[in-house]
Steps between C-alpha positions, in 0.01 A plus 500: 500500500467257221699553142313579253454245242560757205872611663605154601897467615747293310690228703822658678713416254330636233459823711869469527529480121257761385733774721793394324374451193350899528926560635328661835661432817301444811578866648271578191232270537470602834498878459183427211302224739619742825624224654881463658748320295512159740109482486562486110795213551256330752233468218724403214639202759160374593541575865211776534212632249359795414132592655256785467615795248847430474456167338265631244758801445768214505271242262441811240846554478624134419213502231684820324800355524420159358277686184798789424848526424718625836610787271156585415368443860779754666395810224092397569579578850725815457818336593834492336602129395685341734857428489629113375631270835867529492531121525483368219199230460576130464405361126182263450662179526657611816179567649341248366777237649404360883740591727720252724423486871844648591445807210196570636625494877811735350242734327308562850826517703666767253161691511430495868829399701627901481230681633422245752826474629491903586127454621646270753760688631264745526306244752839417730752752493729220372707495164578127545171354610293661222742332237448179719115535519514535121680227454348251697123587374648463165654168617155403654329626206749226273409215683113565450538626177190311349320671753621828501468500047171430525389789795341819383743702643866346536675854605247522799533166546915534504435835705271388768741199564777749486363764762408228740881358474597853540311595830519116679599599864736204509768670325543717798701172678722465175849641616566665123183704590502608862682830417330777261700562179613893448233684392456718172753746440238785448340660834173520320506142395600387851183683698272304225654188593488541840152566515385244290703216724312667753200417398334143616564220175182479402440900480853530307389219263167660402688835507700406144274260326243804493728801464788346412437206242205657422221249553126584577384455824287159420833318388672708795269291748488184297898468485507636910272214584266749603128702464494768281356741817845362747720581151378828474493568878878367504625733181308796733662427757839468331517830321402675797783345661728632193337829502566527841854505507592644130194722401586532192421155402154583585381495156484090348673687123784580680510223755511279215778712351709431807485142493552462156851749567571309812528148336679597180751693715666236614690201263351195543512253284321093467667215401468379135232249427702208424657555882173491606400169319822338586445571884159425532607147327706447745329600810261228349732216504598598823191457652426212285814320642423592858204328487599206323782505773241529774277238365760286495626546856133450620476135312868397667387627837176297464645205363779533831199511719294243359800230488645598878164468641395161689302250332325370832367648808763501768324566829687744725694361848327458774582743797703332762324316828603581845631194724380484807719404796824666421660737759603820407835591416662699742823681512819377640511493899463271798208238429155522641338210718337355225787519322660298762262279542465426114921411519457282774217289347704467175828412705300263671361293203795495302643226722127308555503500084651285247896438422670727317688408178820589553753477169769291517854579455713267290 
């Protein structure tokens, strides 16, 4: 279905900036439009649009908030007025001032780094190698930083490198990971998490981004690498699984409940940004020295080669000739008539042959 050209939408930001503007949080902009709050975040980011009814619900709700006051907009629809954001907001020449590359990587590790370190552990099991998967997208995420600024959505971008880090079947060889850590305290929390390490990788992962993170099911299967038909087949599939062993976690409210309860339960912490800068700087110069190292071990082996190797063609020895004529050598023993016969011929001519040169003695 087409948008109307009377109800057009705003750009994202300016979706972004209308909702705030009317102090309405996405929860509520989702409950008018009937709509779940990550579709909302997926059309203030840019990542999906509207289509059919809800975007004209959506488009005629932007255009009251962009003609009223928020107050005025929250008593027109029978609401009370919504509470101010704790956080205080930053002035106008804050705003207005560009961030550095290294505030802005801060500002997305402080915002994501938290929940994504729990959403991983959530993934292995392992306390230790979500920090380390965290860490070392971040890391990744440093080095291609001009990249990563400019992409539409740097937390999935961070979180899909993440995840993959996370479940890589190589770290079953690393002798730090070939035991299981203890498992939650709580015998609740325990059956979860054995049920969801049960589960194949690609189930688990498409288990939390939909009930757990909270993301549709088209940005489920985009981020999975998969169609939207194998996503939904997988999440099926998955809280069957679940519902199998703890019924109660049949319904996705309360599934999603437990997950949230599972993660927070336990205290794990990321590293502070500039930790995460530092390292990934270094990692870099590692690798940057290793190959320099490399290179230059290649060029000295090559210039070994080239000045060892002949100049000329040398043509190989020729095999040895046999000589006719010579009797075989035999072991030690009494000789054989020929052998007699030879002695006595050589005996013989000796004396029938020239004079010998004898040395004199003085």
């Amino acid at each position: 279905m087409k948008q109307s050209p009377s109800t057009p939408l705003p750009p994202p930001k300016e979706r972004r900036r209308l909702r705030e503007a009317g102090s309405l949080t996405q929860d509520q902009v989702a409950e008018r439009v009937g709509v779940t709050r990550a579709t909302v975040r997926g059309w203030e980011s840019g990542r999906t649009n509207p289509r059919g009814r809800k975007r004209e619900a959506y488009a005629k709700l932007l255009d009251a908030l962009a003609e009223e006051k928020p107050a005025e907009v929250a008593v027109r629809q029978g609401e009370p007025e919504p509470e101010p954001d704790p956080q205080p907001e930053p002035e106008p020449q804050e705003a207005a001032t560009p961030l550095t590359p290294a505030q802005a990587f801060d500002a997305l590790y402080a915002f994501c780094a938290p929940a994504l370190v729990r959403q991983c552990y959530l993934l292995t099991g392992r306390r230790e190698l979500a920090r380390e998967s965290v860490e070392r997208s971040f890391q990744l995420a440093w080095q291609r930083w001009p990249e990563v600024a400019v992409d539409r959505d740097p937390a999935g971008w961070v979180r899909a490198t993440a995840y993959e880090y996370a479940l890589s079947p190589w770290h079953r060889f690393r002798p730090r990971y070939r035991y299981p850590e203890p498992p939650p305290a709580d015998a609740s929390d325990r059956a979860l998490m054995a049920v969801l390490l049960e589960l194949p990788p690609p189930y688990r992962r498409t288990l939390l981004l939909y009930d757990g993170v909270g993301l549709d099911l088209p940005e489920t299967a985009a981020e999975t690498e998969a169609s939207t038909p194998a996503a939904a087949n997988r999440l099926l599939h998955a809280r069957e699984a679940v519902a199998a062993r703890l019924p109660e976690l049949s319904d996705p409210v309360e599934l999603h409940r437990r997950l949230s309860e599972l993660a927070s339960t336990e205290r794990l912490r990321a590293a502070k940004p500039p930790t995460v800068r530092t390292g990934s700087e270094r990692r870099a110069r590692f690798w940057t020295r290793a190959a320099i190292a490399f290179t230059i071990a290649l060029i000295g082996t090559t210039a070994l080669t080239v000045r060892t190797a002949p100049t000329r063609y040398e043509p190989p020895i020729a095999p040895g000739a046999e000589i006719q004529g010579v009797p075989p050598r035999v072991a030690q023993g009494a000789l054989s008539e020929v052998e007699v016969e030879l002695r006595e011929k050589l005996r013989g001519g000796m004396m029938s042959g020239p004079e010998r040169v004898l040395p004199l003695s003085r």
